[in-house]
DSSP file (Angstrom, degrees, kcal/mol; ACC not computed):
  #  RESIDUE AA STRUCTURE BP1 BP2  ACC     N-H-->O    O-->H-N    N-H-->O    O-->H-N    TCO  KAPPA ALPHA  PHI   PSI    X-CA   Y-CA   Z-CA
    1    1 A X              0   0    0      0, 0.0    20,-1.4     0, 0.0     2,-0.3   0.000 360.0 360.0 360.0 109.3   68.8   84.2   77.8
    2    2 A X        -     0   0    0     18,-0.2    17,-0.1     1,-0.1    18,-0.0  -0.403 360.0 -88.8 -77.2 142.2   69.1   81.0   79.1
    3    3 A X        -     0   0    0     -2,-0.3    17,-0.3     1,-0.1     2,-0.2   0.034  49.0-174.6 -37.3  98.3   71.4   79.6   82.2
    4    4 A X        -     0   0    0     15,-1.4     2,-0.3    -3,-0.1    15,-0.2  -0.693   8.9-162.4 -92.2 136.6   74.8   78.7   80.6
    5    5 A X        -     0   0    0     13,-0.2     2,-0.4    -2,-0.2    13,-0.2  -0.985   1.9-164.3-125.2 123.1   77.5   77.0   82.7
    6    6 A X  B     -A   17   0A   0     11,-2.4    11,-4.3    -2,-0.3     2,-0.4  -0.975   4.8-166.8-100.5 122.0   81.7   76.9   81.5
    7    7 A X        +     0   0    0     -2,-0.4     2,-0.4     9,-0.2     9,-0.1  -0.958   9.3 179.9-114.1 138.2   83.6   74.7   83.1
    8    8 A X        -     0   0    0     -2,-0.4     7,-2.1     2,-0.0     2,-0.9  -0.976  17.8-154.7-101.8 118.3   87.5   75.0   82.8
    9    9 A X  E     -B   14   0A   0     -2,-0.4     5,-0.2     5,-0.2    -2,-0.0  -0.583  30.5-171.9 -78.4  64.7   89.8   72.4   84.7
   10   10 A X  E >   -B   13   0A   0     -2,-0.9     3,-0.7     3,-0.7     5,-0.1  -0.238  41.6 -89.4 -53.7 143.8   93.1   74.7   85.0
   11   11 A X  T 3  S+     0   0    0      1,-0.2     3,-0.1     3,-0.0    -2,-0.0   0.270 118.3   6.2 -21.3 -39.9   96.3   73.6   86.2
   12   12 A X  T 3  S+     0   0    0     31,-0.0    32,-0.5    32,-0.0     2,-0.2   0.218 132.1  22.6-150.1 -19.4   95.7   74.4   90.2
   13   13 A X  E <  S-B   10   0A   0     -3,-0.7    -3,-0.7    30,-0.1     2,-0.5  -0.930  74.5-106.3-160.2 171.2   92.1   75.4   90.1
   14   14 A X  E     -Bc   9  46A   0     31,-1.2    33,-2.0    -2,-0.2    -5,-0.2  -0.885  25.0-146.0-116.9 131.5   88.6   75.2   88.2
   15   15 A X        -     0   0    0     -7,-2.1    32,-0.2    -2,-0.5    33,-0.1  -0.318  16.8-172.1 -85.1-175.8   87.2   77.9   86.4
   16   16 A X        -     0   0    0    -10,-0.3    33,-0.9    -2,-0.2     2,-0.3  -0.206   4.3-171.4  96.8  75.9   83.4   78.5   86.3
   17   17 A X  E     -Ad   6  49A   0    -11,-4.3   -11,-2.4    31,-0.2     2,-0.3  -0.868   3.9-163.2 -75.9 143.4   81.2   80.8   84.4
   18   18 A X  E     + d   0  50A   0     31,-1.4    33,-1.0    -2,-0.3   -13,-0.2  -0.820  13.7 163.9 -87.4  84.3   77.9   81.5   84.6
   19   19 A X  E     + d   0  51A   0     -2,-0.3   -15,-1.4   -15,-0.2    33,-0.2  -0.367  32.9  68.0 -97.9-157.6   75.5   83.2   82.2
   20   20 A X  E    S- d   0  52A   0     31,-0.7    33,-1.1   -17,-0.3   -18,-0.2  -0.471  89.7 -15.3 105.4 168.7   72.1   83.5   81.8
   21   21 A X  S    S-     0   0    0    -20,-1.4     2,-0.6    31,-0.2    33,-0.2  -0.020  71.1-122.3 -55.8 142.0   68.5   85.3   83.8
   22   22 A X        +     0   0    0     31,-0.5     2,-0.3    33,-0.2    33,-0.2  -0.882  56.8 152.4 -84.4 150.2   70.1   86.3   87.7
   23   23 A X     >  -     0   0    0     -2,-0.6     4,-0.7    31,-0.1    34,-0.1  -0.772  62.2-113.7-141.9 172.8   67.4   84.1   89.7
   24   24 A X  H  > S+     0   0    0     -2,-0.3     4,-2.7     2,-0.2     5,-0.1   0.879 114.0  55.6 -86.3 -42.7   68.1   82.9   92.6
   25   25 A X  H  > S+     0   0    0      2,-0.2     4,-1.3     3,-0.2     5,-0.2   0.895 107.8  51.0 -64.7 -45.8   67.9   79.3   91.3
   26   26 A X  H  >>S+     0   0    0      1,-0.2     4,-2.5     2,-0.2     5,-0.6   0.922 112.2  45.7 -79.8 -28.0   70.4   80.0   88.8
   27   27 A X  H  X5S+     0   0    0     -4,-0.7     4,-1.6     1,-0.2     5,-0.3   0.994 114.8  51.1 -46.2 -55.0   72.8   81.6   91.5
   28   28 A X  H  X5S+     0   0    0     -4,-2.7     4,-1.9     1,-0.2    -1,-0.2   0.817 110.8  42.0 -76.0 -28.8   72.1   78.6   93.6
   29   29 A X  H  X5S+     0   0    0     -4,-1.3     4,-2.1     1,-0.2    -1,-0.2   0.595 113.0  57.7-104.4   9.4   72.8   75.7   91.0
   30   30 A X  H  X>S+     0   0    0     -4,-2.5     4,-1.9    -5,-0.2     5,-0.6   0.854 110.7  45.5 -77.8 -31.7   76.2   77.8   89.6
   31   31 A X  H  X<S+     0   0    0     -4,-1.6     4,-3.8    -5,-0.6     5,-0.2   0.996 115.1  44.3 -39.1 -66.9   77.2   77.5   93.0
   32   32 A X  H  X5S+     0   0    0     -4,-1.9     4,-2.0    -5,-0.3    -1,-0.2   0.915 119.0  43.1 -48.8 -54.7   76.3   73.9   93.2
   33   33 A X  H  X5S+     0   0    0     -4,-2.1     4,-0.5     2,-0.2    -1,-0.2   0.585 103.8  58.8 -78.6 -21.4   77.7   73.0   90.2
   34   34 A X  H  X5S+     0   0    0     -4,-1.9     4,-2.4     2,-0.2    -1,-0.2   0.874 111.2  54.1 -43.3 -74.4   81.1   75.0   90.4
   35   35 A X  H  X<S+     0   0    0     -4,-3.8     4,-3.3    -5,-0.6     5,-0.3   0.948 101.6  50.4 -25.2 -73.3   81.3   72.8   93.4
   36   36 A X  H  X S+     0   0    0     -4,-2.0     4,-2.2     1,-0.3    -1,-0.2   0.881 106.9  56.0 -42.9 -43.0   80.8   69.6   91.8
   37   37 A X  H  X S+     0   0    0     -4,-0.5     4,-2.0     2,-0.2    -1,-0.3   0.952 110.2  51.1 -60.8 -41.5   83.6   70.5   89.2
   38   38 A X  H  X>S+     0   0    0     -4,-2.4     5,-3.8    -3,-0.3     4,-2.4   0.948 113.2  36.5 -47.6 -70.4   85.7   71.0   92.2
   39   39 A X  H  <5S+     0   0    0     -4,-3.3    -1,-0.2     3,-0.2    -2,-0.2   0.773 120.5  52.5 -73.2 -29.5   85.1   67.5   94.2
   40   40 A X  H  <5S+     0   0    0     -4,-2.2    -2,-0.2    -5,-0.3    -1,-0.2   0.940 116.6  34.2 -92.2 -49.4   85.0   65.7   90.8
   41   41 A X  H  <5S-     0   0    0     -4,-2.0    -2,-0.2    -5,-0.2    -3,-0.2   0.571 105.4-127.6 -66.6 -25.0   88.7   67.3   89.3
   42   42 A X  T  <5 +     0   0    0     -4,-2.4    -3,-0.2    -5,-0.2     2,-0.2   0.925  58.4 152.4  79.0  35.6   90.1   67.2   93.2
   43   43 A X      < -     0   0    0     -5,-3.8    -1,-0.2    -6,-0.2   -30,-0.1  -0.669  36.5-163.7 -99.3 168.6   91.0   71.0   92.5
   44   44 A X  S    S+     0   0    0    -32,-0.5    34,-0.3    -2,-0.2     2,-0.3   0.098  71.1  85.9-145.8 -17.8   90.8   72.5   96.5
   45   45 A X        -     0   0    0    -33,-0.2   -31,-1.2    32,-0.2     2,-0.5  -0.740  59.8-169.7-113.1 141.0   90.7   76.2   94.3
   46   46 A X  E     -ce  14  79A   0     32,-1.6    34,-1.4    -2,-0.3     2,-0.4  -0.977  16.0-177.0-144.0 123.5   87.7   78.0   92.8
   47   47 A X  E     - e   0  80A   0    -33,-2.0     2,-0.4    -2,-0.5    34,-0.2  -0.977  16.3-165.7-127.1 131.1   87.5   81.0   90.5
   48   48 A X  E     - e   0  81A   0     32,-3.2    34,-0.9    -2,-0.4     2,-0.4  -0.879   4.0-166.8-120.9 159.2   83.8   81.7   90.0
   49   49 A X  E     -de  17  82A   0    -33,-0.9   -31,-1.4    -2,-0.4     2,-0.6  -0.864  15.0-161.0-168.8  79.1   83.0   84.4   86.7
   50   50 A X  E     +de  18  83A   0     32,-2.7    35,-1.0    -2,-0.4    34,-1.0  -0.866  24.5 162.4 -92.0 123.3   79.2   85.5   87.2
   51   51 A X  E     +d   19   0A   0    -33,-1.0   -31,-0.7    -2,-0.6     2,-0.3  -0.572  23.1 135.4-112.4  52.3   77.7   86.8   84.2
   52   52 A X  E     -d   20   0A   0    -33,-0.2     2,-0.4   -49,-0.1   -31,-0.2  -0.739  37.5-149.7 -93.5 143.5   74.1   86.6   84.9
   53   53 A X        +     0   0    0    -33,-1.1   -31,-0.5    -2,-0.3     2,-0.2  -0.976  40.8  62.3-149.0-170.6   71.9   89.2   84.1
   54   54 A X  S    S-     0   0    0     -2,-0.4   -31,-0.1   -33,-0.2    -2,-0.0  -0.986  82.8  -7.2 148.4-176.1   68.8   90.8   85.2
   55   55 A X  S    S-     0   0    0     -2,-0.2     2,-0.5   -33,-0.2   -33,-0.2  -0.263  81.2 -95.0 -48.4 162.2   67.5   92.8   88.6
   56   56 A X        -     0   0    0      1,-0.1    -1,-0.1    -3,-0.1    -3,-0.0  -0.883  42.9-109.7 -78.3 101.4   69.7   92.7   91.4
   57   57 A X        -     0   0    0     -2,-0.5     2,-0.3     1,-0.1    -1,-0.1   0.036  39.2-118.8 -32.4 162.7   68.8   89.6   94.1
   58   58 A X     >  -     0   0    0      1,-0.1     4,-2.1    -3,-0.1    -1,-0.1  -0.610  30.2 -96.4-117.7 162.8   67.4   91.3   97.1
   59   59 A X  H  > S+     0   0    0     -2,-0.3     4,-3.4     2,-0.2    -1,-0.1   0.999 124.6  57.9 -61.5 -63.2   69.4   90.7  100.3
   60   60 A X  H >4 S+     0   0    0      2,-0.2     3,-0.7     1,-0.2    -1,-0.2   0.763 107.4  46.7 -18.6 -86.3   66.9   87.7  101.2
   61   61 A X  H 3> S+     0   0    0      1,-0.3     4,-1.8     3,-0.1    -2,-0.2   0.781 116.0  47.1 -25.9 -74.3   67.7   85.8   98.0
   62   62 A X  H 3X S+     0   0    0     -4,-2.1     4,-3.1     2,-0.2    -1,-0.3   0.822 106.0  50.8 -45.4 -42.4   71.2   86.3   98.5
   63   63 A X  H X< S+     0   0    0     -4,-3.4     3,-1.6    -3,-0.7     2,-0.2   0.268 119.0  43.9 -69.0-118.7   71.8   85.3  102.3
   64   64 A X  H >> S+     0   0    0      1,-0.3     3,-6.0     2,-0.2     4,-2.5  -0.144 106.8  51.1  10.7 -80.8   70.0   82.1  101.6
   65   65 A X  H 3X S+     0   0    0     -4,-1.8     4,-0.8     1,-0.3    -1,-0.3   0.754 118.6  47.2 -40.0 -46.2   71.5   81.1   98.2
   66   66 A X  H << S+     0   0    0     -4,-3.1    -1,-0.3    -3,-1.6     4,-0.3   0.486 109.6  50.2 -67.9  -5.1   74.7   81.7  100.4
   67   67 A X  H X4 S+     0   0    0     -3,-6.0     3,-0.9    -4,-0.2     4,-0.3   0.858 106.8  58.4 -91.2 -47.0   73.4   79.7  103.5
   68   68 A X  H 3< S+     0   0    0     -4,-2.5     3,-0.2     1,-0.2    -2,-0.2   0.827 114.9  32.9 -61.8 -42.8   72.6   76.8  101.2
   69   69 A X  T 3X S+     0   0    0     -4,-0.8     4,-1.9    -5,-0.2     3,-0.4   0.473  85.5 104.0-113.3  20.0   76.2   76.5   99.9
   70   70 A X  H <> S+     0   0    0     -3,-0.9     4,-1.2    -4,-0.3    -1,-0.2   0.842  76.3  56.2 -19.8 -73.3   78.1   77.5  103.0
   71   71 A X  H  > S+     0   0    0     -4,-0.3     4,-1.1    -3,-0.2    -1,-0.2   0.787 114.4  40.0 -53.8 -39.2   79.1   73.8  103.9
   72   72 A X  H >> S+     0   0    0     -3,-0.4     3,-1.3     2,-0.2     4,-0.7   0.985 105.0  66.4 -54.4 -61.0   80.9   73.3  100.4
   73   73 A X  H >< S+     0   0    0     -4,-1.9     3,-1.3     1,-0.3    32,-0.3   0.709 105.7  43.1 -17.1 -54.6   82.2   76.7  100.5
   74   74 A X  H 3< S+     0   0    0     -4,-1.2    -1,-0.3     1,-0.2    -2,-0.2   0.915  97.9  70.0 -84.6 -32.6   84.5   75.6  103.5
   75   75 A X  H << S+     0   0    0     -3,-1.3     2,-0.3    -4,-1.1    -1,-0.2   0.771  95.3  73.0 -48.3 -19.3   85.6   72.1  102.1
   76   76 A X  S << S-     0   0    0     -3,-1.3    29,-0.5    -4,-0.7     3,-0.2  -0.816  76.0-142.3-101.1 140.2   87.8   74.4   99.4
   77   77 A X  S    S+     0   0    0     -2,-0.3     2,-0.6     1,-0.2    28,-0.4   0.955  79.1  27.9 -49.2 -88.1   90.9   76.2  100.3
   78   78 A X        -     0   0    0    -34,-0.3   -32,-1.6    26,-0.1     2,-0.7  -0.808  53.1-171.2 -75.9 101.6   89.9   79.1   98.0
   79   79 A X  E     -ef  46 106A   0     26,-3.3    28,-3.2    -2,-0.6     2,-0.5  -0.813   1.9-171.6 -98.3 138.6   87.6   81.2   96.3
   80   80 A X  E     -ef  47 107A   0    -34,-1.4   -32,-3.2    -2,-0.7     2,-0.4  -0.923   6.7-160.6 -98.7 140.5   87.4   83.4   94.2
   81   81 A X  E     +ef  48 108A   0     26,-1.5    28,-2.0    -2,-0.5     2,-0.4  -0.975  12.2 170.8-152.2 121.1   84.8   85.7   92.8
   82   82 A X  E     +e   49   0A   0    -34,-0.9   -32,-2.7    -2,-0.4     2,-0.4  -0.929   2.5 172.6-135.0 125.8   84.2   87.4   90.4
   83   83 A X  E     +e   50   0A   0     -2,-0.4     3,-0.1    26,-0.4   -32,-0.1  -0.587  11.0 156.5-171.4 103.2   81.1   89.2   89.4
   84   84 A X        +     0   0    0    -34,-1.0   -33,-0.1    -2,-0.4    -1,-0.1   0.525  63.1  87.8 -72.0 -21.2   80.9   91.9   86.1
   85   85 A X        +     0   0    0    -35,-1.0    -1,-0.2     2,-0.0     2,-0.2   0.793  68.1  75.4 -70.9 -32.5   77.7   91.6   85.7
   86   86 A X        -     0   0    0     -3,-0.1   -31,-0.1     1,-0.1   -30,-0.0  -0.681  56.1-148.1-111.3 156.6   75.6   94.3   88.1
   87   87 A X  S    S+     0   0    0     -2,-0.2     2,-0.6     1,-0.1    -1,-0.1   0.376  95.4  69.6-110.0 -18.6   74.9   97.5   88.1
   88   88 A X    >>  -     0   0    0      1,-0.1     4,-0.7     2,-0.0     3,-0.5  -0.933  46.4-179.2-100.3  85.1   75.0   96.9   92.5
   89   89 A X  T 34 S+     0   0    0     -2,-0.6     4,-0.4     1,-0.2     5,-0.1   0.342  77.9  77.2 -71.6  10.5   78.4   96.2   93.5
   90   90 A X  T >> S+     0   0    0      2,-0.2     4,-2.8     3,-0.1     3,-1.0   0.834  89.5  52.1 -56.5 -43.2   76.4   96.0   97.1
   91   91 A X  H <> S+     0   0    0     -3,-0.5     4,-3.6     1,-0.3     5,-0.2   0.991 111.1  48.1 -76.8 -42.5   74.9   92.3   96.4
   92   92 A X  H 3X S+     0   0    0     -4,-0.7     4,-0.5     1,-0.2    -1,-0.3   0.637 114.6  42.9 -88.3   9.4   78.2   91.0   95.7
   93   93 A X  H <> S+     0   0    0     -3,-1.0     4,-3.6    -4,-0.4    -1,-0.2   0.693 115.0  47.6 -65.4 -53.8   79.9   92.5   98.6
   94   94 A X  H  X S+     0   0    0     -4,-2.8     4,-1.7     1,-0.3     5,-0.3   0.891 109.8  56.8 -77.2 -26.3   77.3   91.7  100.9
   95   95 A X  H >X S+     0   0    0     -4,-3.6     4,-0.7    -5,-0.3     3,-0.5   0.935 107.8  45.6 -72.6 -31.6   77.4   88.1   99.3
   96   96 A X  H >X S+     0   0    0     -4,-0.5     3,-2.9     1,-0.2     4,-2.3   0.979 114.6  53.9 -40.6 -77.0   81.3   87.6  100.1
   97   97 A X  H 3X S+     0   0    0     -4,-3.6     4,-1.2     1,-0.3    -1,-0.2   0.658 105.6  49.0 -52.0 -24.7   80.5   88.9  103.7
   98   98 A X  H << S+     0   0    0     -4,-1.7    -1,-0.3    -3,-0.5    -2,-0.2   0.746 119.4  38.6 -92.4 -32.4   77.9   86.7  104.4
   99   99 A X  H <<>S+     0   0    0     -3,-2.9     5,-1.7    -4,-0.7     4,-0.5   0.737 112.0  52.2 -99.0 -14.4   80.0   83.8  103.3
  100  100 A X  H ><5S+     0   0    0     -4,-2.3     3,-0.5     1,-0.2    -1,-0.2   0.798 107.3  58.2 -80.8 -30.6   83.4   84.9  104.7
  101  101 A X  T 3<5S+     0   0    0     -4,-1.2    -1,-0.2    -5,-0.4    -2,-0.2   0.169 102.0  58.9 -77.9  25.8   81.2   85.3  108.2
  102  102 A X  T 3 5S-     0   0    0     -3,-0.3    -1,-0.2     2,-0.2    -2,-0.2   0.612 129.1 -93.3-129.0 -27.8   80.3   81.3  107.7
  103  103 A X  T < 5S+     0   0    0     -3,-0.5    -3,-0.2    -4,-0.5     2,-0.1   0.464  83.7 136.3 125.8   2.2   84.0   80.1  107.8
  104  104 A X      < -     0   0    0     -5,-1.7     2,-0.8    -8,-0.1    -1,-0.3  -0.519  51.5-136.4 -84.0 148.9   84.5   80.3  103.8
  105  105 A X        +     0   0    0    -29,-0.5   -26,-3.3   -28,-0.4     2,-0.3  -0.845  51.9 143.6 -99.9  77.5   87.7   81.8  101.9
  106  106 A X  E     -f   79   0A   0     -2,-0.8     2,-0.4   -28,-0.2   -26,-0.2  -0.942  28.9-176.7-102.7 124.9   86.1   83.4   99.6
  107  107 A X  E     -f   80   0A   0    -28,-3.2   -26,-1.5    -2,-0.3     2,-0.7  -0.953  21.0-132.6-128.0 157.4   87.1   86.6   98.2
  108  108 A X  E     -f   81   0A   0     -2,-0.4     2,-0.6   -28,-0.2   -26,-0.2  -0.796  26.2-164.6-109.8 120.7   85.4   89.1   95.6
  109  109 A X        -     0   0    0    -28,-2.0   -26,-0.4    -2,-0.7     6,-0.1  -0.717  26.5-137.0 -97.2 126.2   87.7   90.5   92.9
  110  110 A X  S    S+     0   0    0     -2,-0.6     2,-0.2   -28,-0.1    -1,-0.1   0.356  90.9   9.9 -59.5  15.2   87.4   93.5   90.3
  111  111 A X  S  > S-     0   0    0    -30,-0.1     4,-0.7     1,-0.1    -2,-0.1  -0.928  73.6-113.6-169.0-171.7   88.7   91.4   87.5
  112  112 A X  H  > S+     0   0    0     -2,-0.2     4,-1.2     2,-0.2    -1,-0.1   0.582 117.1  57.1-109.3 -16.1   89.7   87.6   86.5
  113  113 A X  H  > S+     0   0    0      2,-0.2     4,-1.2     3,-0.1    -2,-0.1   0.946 110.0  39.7 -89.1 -48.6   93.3   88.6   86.3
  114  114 A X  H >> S+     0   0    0      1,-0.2     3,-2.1     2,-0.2     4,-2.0   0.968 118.4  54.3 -65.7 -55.6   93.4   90.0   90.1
  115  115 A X  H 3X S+     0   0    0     -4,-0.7     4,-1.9     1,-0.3     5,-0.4   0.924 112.6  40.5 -42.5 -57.9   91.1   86.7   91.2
  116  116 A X  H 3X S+     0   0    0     -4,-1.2     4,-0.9     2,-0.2    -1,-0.3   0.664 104.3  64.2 -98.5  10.6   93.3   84.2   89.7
  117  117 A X  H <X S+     0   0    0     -3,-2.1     4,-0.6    -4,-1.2    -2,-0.2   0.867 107.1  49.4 -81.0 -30.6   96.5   85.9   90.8
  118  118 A X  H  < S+     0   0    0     -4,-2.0    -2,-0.2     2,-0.2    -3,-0.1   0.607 106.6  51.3 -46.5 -30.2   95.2   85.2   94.4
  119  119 A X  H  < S+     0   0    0     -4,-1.9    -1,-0.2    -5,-0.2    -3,-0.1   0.850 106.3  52.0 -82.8 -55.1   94.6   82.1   93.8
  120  120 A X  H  < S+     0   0    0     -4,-0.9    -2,-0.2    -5,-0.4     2,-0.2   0.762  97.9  92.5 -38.9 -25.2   98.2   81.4   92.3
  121  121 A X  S  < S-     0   0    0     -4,-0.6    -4,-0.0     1,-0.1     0, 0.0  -0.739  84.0-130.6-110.6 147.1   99.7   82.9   95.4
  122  122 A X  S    S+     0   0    0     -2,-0.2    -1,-0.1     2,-0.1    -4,-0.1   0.222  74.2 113.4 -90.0  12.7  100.6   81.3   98.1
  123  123 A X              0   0    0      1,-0.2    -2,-0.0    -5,-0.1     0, 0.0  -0.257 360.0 360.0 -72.6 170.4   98.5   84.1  100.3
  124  124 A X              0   0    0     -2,-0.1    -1,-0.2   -46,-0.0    -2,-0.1   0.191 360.0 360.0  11.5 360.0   95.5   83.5  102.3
């Protein structure tokens, strides 16, 4: 299956799905490109909706792919994260933790509804 990106401009925030093979290159340019949607709409708010699938990234793959977009990460008030896709709720823990320890507001949420009530609210 090839790497599919939707982008939504929503009232407050930008929406982002990914599908398509997990690689680490497609992790790295939803990231990128999620971003881009961001700085290009002026939205400060992020809801990210990974649907990749595949193996489960190995902790390497992940801290990296999350060291690479670190410096965006912090330019937005919020993220949110969302990620249905794996059979490992480890990698996407560990990927939140790696990025929350970098200075990012990123959080990972068990649904899109719980993810973009956070992001509506005027918490964290």
């Amino acid at each position: 299956m090839p790497y599919q990106l939707t982008i939504e401009e929503r009232p407050t925030y930008v929406y982002a799905k990914a599908t398509g093979e997990r690689t680490p290159a497609n992790a790295l340019r939803f990231l990128e490109e999620a971003y881009g949607a961001c700085v290009k709409s002026g939205r400060q708010a992020l809801l990210l909706d990974m649907q990749l699938a595949g193996p489960t990234l190995n902790t390497t793959s992940v801290y990296q792919v999350i060291s690479q977009r670190v410096p965006d990460g912090r330019n937005l008030r919020k993220i949110a994260y969302v990620d249905s896709s794996t059979g490992d709720s480890d990698m996407p823990h560990f990927a939140e933790t790696v990025a929350v320890n970098r200075g990012v507001n990123v959080r990972l949420f068990p649904s899109l509804a719980a993810a973009e009530k956070w992001l509506l609210s005027g918490n964290g």
